[in-house]
N, C-alpha and C positions, 0 to 999 in steps of 0.2 A: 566609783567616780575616779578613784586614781589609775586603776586600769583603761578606762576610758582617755583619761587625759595623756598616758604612755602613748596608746593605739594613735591621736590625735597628732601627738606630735611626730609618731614614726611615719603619716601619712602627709604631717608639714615636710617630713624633708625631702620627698621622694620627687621625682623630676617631675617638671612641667611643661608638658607637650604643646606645642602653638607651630600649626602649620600655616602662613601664608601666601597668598597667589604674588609671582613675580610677574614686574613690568616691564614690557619692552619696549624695542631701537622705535622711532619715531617714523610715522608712515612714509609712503609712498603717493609720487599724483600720477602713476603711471597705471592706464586702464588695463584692469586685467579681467578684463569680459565680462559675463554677465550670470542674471539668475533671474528666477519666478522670486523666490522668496529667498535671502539674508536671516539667518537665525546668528545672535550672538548669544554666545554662551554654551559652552560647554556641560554642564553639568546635567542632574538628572531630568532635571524641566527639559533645559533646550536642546538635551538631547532626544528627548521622547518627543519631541514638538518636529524635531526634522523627519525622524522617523515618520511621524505621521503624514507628514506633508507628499514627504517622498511615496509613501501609500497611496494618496491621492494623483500621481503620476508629476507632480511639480518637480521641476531641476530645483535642488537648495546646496547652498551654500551654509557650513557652520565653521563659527570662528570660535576658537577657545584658547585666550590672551595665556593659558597654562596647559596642562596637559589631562584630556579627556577624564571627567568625574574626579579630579583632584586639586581645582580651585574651588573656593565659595562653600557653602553649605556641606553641601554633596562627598566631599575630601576629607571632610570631620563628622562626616556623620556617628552616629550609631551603630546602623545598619537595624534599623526598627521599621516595620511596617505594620499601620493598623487595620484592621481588618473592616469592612464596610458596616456591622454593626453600631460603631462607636458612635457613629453620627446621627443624627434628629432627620440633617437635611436631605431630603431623595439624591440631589446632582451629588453629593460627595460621597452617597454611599453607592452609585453607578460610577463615580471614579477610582474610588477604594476598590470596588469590586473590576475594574480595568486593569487597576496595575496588579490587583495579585493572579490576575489571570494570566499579565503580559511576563510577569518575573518569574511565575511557572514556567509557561513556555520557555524564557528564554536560558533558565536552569537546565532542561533538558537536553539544550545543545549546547552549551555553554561550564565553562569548568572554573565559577566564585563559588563560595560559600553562601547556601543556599539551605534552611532549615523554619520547616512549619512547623515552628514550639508552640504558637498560640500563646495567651495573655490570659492571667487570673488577676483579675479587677475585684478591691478590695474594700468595703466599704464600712464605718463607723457610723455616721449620721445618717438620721431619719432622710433626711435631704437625698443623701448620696444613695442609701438602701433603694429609694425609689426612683431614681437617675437609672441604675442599674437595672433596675425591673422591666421599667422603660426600652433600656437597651435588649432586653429580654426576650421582648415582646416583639420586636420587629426585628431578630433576627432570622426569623422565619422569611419575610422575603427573600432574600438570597440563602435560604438552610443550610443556615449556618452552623447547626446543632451545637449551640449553647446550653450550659448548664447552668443551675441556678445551686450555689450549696449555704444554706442556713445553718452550718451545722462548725461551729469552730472546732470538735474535734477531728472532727474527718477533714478539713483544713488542711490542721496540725498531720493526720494521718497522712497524707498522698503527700505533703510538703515539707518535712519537719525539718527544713530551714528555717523558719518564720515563726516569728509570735502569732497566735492568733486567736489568742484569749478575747479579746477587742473588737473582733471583728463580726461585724453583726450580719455582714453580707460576700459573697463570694460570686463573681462569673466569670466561669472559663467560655473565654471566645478560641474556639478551637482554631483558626483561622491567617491568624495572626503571624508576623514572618520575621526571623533574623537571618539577616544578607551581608555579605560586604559590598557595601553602598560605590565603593570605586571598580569592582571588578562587574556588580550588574551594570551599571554606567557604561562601562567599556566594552559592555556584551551588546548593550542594547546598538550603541556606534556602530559597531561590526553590521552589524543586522541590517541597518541604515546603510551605511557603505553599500550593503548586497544591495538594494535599490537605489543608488545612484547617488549617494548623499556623501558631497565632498566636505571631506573637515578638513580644518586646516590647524593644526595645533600651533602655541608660541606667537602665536599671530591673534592684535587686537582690532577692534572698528577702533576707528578714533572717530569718525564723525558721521554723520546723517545729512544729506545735501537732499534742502525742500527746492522742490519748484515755486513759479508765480503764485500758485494755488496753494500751497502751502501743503502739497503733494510729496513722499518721497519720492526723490528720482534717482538717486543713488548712495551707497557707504563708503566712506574711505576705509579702506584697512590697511595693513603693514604690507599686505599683496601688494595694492593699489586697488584704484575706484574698480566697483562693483554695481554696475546698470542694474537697477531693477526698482520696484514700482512696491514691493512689499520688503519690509523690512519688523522681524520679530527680535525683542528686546528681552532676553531671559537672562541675565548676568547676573538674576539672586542679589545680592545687597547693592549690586554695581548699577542697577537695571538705571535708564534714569536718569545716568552721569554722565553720555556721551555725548558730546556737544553736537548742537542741534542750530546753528550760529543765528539762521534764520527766525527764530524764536526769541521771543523777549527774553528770558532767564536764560537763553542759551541753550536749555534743554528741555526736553518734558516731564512736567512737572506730576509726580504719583502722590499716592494717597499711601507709601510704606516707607518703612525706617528700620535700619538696623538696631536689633540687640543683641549681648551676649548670650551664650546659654555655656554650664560649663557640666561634663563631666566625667566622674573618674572609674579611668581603666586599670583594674590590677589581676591578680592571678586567680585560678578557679579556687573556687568555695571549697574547705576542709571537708567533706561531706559526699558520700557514697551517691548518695541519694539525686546528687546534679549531674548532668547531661546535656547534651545537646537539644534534645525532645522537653526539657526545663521550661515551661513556659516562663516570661517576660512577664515580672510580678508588681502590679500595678497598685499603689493605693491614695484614690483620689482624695480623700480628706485631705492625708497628710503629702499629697504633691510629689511622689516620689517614686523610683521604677526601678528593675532590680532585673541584670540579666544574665544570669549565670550560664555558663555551658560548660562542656568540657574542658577548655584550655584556657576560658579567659572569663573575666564579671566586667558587666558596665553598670553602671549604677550613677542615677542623679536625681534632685531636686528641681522643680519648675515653681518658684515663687514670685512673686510681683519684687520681693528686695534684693533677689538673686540675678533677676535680668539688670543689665547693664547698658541702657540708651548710646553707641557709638559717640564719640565728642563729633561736632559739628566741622568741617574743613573750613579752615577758611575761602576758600578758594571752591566757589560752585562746582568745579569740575576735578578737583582733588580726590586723591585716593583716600578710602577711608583707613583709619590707624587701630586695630582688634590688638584690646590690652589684654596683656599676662594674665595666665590664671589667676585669681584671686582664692585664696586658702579659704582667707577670714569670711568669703559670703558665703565659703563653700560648707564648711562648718554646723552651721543647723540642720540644713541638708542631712551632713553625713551624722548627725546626731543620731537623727530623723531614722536614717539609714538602717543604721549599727540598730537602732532598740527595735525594726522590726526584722531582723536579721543578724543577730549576737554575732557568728560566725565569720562576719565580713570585715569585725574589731580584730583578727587575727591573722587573716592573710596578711603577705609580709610587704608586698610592694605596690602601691598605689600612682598612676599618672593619673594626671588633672590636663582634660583637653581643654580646650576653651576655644568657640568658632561662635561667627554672627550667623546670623536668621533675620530675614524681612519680614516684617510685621504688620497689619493694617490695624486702623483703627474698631473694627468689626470682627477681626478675627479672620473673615473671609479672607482669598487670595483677591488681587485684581488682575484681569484677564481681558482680551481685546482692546481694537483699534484707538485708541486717545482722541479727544477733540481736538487737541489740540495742530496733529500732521494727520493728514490722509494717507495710509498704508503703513502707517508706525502701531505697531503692536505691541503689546508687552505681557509679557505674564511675572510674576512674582507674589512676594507677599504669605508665600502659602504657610506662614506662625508657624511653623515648629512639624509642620505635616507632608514636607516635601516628598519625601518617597510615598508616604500613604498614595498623594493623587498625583504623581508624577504621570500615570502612561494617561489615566483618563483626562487630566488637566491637559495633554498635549494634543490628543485625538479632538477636545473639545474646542482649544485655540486653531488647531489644522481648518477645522471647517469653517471657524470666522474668516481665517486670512484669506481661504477659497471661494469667500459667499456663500457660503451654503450655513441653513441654519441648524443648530448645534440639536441634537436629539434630548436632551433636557432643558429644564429652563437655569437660565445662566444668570439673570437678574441679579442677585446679592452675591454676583464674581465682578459685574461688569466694571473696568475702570471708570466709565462714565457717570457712575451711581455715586460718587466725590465732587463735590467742588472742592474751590483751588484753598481754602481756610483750611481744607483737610489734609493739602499735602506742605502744609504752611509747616519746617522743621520743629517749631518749637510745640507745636500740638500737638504733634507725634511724639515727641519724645516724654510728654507725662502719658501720654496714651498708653503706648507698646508695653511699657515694663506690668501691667495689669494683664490685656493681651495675652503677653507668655505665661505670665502664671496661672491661666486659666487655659493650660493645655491638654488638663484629664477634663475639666470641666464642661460638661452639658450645657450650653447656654441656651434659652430656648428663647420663644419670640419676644419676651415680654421683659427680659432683662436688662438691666441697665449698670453701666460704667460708671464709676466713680471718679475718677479722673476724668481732666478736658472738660469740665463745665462750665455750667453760664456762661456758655459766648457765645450765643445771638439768645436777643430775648427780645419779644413785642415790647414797644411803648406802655402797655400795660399791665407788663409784668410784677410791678412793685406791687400795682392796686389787686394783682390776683395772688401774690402772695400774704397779704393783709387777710384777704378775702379765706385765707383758709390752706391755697395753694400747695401740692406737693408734686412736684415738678418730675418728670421724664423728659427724656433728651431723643431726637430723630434727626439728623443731619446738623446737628449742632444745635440746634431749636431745644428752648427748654418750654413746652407744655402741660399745661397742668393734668396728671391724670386721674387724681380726686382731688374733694376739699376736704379736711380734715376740721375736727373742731378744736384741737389743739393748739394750745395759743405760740405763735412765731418760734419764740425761742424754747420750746418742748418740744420741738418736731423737726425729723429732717428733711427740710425743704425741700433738698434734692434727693427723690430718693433713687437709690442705689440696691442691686442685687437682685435676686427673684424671689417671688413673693412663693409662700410655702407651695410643696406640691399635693399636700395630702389635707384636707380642711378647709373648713371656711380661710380666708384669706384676711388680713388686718383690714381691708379698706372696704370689705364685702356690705355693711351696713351700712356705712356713707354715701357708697356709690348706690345703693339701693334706695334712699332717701333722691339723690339725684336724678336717677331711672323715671321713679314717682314724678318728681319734678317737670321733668321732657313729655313724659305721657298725659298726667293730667293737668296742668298746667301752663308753666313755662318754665324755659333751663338757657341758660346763657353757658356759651364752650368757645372757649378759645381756638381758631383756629388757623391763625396765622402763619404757620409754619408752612401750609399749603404751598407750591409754585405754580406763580402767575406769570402772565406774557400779553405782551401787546401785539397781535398780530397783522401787521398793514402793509400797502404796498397795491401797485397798479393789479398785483395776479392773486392778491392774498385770498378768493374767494376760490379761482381757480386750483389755489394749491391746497386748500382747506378741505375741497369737495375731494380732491383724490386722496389725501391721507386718512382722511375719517370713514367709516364707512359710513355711518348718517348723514343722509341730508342734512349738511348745513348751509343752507340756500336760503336761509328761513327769512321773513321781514327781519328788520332793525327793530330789536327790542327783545328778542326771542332766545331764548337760552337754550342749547340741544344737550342731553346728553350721551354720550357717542365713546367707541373705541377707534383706537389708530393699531391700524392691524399690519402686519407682516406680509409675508409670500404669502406663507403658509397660513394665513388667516386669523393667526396667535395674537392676542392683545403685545402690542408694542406699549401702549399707555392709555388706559381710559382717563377721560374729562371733561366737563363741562366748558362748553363754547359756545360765548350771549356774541350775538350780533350787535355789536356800537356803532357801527356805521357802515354807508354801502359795501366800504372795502376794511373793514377796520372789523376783529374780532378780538375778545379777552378771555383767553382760556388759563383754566385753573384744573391743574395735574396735580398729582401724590407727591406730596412731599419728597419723595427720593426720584422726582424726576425731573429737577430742578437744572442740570445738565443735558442727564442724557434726552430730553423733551428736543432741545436746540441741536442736538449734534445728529438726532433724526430728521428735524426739521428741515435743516440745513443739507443735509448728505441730498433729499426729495428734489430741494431746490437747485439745487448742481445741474445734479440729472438730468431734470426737466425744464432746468432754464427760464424756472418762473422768478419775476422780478417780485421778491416779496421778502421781506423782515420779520424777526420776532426778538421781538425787546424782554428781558428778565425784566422784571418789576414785579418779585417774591418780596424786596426789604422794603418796598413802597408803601405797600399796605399793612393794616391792621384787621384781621379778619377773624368777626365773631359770629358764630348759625347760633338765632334766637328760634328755639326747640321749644312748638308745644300745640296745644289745641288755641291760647291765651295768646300767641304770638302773634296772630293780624291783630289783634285790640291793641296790641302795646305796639304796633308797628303806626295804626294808626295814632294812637297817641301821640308817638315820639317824632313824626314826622306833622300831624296834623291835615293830611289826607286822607282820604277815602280808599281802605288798602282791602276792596271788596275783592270775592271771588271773582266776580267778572271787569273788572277795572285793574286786579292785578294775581293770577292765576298763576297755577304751577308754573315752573318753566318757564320765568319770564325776566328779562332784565329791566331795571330801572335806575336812573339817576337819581336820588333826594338829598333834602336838606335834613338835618337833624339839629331843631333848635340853627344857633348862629353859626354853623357847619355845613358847608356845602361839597358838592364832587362825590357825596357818596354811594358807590354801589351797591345798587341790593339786586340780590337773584333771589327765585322761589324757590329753592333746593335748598332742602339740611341732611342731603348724604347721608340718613338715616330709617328715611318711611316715616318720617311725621311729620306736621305741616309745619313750614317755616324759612326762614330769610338767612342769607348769609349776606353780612356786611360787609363791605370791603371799603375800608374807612382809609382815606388818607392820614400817614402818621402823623401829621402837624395837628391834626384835630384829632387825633383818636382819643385821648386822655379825658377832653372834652365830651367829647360822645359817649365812650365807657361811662361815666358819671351820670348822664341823662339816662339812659338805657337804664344802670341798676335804678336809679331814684323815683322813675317812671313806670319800672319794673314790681316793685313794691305791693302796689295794689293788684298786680294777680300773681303774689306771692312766687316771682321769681328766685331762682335760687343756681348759683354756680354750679355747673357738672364740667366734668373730666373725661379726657378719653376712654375711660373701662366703660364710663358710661352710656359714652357716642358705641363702645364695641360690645357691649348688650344690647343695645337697641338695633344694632346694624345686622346682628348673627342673629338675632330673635324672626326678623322679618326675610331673613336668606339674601341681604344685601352681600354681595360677592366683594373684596377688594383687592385692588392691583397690588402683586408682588405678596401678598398675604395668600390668596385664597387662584385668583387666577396669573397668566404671565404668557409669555412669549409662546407658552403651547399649548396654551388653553385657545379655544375659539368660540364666538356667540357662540353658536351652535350646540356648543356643552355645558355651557353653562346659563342658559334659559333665557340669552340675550337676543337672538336673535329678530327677534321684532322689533328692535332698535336699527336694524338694517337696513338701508335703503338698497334692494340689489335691481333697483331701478335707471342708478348711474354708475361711471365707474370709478373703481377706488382700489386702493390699491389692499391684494388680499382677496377681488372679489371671487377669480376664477378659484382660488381653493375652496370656497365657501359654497358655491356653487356646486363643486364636484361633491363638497360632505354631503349637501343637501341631497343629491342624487344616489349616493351611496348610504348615507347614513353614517352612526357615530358610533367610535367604540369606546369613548366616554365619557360619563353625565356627572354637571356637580348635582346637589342633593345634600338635603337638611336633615336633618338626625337628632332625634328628641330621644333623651336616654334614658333608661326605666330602672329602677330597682339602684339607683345610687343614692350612697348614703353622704348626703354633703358635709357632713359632719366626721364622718373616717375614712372616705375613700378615697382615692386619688385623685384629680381635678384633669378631667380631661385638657391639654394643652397643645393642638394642633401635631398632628404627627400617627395618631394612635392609629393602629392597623383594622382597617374595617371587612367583616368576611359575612358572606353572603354563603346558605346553607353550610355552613362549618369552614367552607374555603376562602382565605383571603382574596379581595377583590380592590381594593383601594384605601385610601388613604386620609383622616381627616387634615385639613389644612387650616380650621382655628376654631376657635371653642369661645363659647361664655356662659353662664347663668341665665338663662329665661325667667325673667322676673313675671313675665304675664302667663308662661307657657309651665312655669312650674318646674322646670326641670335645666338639667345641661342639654344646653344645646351646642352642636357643629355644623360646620359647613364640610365635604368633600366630596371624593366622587368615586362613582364605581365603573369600572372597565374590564374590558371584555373584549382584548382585541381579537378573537376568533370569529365570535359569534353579531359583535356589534352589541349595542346599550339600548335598548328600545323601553317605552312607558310597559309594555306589556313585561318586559325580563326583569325591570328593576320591581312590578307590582308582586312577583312572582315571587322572588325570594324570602328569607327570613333572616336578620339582620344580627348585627352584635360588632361590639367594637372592644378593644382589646384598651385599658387604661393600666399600664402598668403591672402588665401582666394578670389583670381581671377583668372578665367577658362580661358585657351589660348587655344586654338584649336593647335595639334599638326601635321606634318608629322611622319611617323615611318616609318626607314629605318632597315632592319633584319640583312643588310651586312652592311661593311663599303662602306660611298661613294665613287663616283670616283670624286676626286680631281683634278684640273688640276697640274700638276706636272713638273719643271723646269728640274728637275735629268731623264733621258732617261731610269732608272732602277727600275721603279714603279711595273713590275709583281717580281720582283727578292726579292725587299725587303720591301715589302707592302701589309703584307699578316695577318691583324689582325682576321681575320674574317672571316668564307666561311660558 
């Protein structure tokens, strides 16, 4: 220890590095011409975003208020790049796999510091040993040839830097990149320059000028005014802050927040053994990364009490102020350091960088147009992963700003996938500091943040946490996902983290009791987080019919369910839409499209000039699907009507009373393949209602379920959902919707949907029932896992659950084939297997949904996922 404490303080005395971007002379109103597209920001974002554009044959303009890749982020980097492995998600690991293709290239012509060391990912917990396995396992898509070492002496052998007595797991991602992040920056410019891409260094935008419409029409910058109609907002921590005068807040408002990250550059390691070819030595329990070469080590910590939330300006449009290194948070870190790395307590001289990073509350970047201006884009946010998706992140924003739709699906990038609560300063700032520290961290779909909770909660949230309650959170919304039998204060309400990867799960018998519940029975699920819309207006029928591809023409009273399709035919957002009146429709979309629902809605009506509205009224209601075969009895119960098959049938909307409650909607869909109502209760009564319902409930042994529950019963039946399973490139066509189609009228989407049908499809979703797992030791499949058809990988699953009826794990994904096309006869052909964690199960694949055995007499009526 006392050696330790010497090393500690010869590292307190040593300089502290702090680069910031300077400001400049106050603009100009002298017009100085024009452009297709305004990129601000120089760094590695908005420099690969003009590149790109200018690919696309667009004149741009980039402005960089400092000097090209040496303001923001970019200027303090690392120079780390991770390899497309690291990630779960398909879009990031095709953007990963962009820029190390683009940074290849542009080494070859180009004379920065350019070295493929590749990453040894280092693992302690059971947790993290199968995180890693995982990564294992799908780095075969891009062959990546990864290695898997179990073995800590041979570790210790090829590494003998490192402790690594400890270490239960090892993966080299051979792939993996250290650059100097200012001189690739400056290559990439050049490159851009070659097609036509003016920079202007030293030179800031100062403002955004919207039209009537709330259009850009032009930038000021220190040039002067700059004509154009697209303007891309990439300024990394700045993004956001250029006044926008025309807007309420002055500017546009994002869903990302500045943090610190800090860390220290000192001399190369005592040690033969380090080189340039050194891989970047990673180890995600304990948060920390290690990168030696020849001439120099960086080395830092990524903890939740390490990042540091920027103070707040006072002044909306002020510059932010990035504090001094801080020693004392740097400290555990460098504890951390020094005990898996002895060697690095000896080198003699240590800097302490310290630079901000934009952060979201998801971890994801946000990307594309805002609702708030038409042709204001923005990309940032990208937590600590900038250079990783810098070229792909820019090719992908190129094709927004151009119209054209992006070649993967972008959903959990889209800035629209926020409301304005999420870019509210003070939620971000308990949010991000978690964010950063979960920068080695796998998050997978079912995870949950600890920070930034219970802040929107149903009217009858107290009575379902009574009830049992153990809450998840989805756009701010806390949701029950089981009930627990543990009494309030033994349990944590809100939970937080991911539930184990390898075993039964803590909440696997509860939610199994619930399952039981919804199938034979009844089950009451909260569903309130849902967004709703009033949609009305003299055209609202006309502009309903071209966004949806379903007939929705239907009588008043009729509920459809339908997708809102793209060009290209991709689901934009599936939902359900009951006809209220002649012109009056109330649709209810997925919870994350509580935004972007309006800001498509809206863009349609521009265009087309139809006179029609759509009102939010997501916080209006309270809304519960009473799940089960029991559920007409207790519907009629609680309302005292006759709630027959033929009086009130799948697919239908109704107005009731409930007891001394009136105004409430019921629909015959429970979004899961079993028979049942979703309530949509006005809140002023909902507390009211909630109490009839359970008390009423009683006698056919009603009983609370949670969403694990709603997501066994939904994946058991091949219920598809938005942004989980399907998205923007998926089309009916592939995923067994299509008889949901009306290609009778037109809508928009239909001519691509037309042309697959004539061509055919080169890819099918598809159900997968898993054979030979052991629920008890094996890994839990968790959407992602590589699916391969005669020994060859062929696709991908996209979410998993327990098949409580079917016995087994079941997933939803799909297989493609783009040579050959996806047909019933190719997919009956093959022989199946899906990869969990680096072990092969042999699969069933079903194309339709199965047949269930079913308690409720109305299974062809309202059990129709799939044909």
């Amino acid at each position: 220890m006392g050696h330790l404490r010497a090393v500690l303080f010869r590292f307190s005395r040593a300089r502290a590095v702090l680069i910031k971007p300077t400001r400049n002379a106050s603009s100009s109103t002298t017009s100085a011409g024009s452009a297709d597209v305004v990129v601000c920001g120089g760094g590695i974002t908005g420099t690969s975003i003009a590149y790109h554009l200018a690919k696309r044959g667009k004149r741009v303009l980039l402005f960089e208020r400092d000097c090209i890749g040496c303001g923001g982020a970019t200027g303090v980097s690392a120079g780390l790049v991770t390899a497309p492995m690291h990630w779960q998600d398909p879009t990031k690991q095709y953007m990963a796999k962009m820029s190390l293709d683009l940074y290849a290239d542009l080494a070859s012509t180009s004379n920065f510091r350019f070295h493929r060391c590749g990453r040894l990912y280092m693992a302690r917990s059971q947790a993290s040993e199968i995180s890693l396995r995982r990564m294992y396992s799908r780095s075969i898509l891009y062959n990546e040839g990864a290695e898997l070492i179990d073995d800590p002496g041979e570790l210790l052998y090829r590494w003998p830097v490192l402790q690594t007595e400890d270490v239960g797991l090892g993966l080299l991602s051979p792939n993996d990149l250290s650059v100097d992040a200012i001189g690739l920056c400056q290559a990439l410019a050049e490159r851009a320059k070659e097609l036509g891409v003016q920079i202007f260094e030293q030179c800031a935008v100062r403002e955004v000028i919207l039209g009537d419409d709330s259009e850009v029409q032009a930038v000021n910058t220190d040039k002067g005014i700059i004509d154009t109609d697209r303007f891309v907002d990439a300024a990394g921590i700045w993004c956001g802050r250029i006044m926008v005068k025309s807007l309420p807040a002055q500017k546009v408002r994002i869903a990302a927040y500045p943090g610190t990250y800090t860390y220290m550059q000192t001399h190369r390691l005592p040690s033969s053994s380090v080189g340039n070819s050194t891989p970047i030595f990673t180890h995600v329990d304990e948060k920390i990364f290690i990168r030696a070469s020849e001439y120099r080590t960086i080395c830092a910590g990524f903890s939740e009490q390490a990042c540091q939330p920027l103070d707040l300006p006072h002044d909306d449009l002020a510059d932010w102020s990035i504090p001094e290194p801080d020693w004392d948070k740097f400290y555990p870190a460098l504890d951390a350091l020094i005990g898996r790395c002895a060697s690095l307590g000896t080198v003699e001289v240590g800097n302490l960088v310290c630079g901000a990073e934009s952060y979201t509350p998801d971890k994801n970047a946000v990307i594309g147009e805002t609702a708030q201006a038409r042709g204001y884009f923005v990309a940032t946010g990208l937590s600590g992963q900038g250079l990783a998706m810098a070229a792909g992140l820019g090719d992908i924003v190129a094709d927004m700003v151009c119209g054209i739709l992006p070649k993967v699906d972008v959903s959990r990038m889209e800035v629209t996938r926020f409301v304005d609560l999420h870019a509210h300063p003070q939620y971000l700032i308990k949010r991000i500091p978690e964010v950063a520290g979960m920068l080695f961290t796998n998050s997978y779909e079912y995870h949950q943040y600890h920070t930034a909770r219970n802040l929107r909660m149903s009217p009858i949230f107290h009575h379902l946490k009574a009830a049992g309650a153990v809450f998840g959170e989805v756009m701010g919304y806390e949701r029950p996902l089981w009930f627990s039998l543990d009494p309030e204060k033994q349990r944590d309400i809100l939970y937080s983290g991911q539930y184990k990867l390898i075993g039964k799960p803590e909440w696997f018998d509860r939610v199994a009791k619930e399952y039981e519940a919804c199938r034979e029975r009844v089950g009451l699920i909260d569903m309130s987080s849902f967004a709703k819309f009033e949609v009305t207006g003299p055209d609202a029928v006309k502009h309903m019919q071209r966004l949806c591809s379903a007939d929705v023409d239907k009588p008043v009273g009729t509920t459809i369910y339908t997708g809102m399709q793209n060009e290209a035919g991709g689901y934009v957002t599936d939902c359900t839409v009951s006809r209220v009146g002649p012109q009056h429709y109330f649709v209810v979309a997925p919870t994350v499209q509580q935004l972007r629902f309006q800001h498509w809605f809206y863009r349609w009506a521009l265009k087309w000039q139809h006179n029609v509205t759509s009102q939010d009224v997501t916080g209006l209601y309270t809304a519960v699907d009473v799940v089960g075969p029991a559920s007409r009895y207790l519907m009629q119960d609680l309302t005292g009507r006759p709630i027959s098959s033929s009086n009130f049938p799948s697919f239908r909307f109704k107005e009731l009373s409930i007891g001394i409650a009136t105004g409430i909607r019921a629909i015959s869909v429970s979004h899961c393949g079993e028979l049942g109502w979703v309530l949509y209760i006005p809140n002023e009564v909902a507390q009211n209602v909630y109490e009839l319902i359970v008390d009423a409930g009683h006698e056919y042994g009603l009983m609370h379920a949670g969403y694990y529950a709603l997501r066994q019963l939904r994946i058991e039946k091949f219920y598809v959902y938005w942004q989980q399973d399907i998205n923007a490139t998926v089309t009916p066509n592939e995923c067994g919707r299509s008889f949901r189609v009306s290609f009778e009228k037109d809508f928009l989407g239909k001519e691509a949907l037309v042309k697959q049908n004539e061509t055919g499809i080169s890819k099918r979703f598809v159900q997968l029932l898993v054979d030979r797992h052991d629920m008890e030791t094996d890994p839990w499949p968790q959407g992602g896992e590589v699916i391969y058809r005669n020994g060859r990988p062929v696709g991908r699953t996209t979410s998993a659950a327990y098949g409580f009826t079917l016995g087994c794990q079941v997933c939803i994904g799909y297989i493609q084939n783009e040579q050959f096309g996806v047909t019933p006869e190719y997919i009956n052909k093959g022989e199946y297997e899906i990869d969990i964690a680096g072990n092969r199960f042999p699969v069933r694949v079903n194309q339709h949904s199965p047949t269930l055995p079913m308690i409720s007499s109305e299974l062809p009526t309202h059990y129709l996922p799939t044909q």
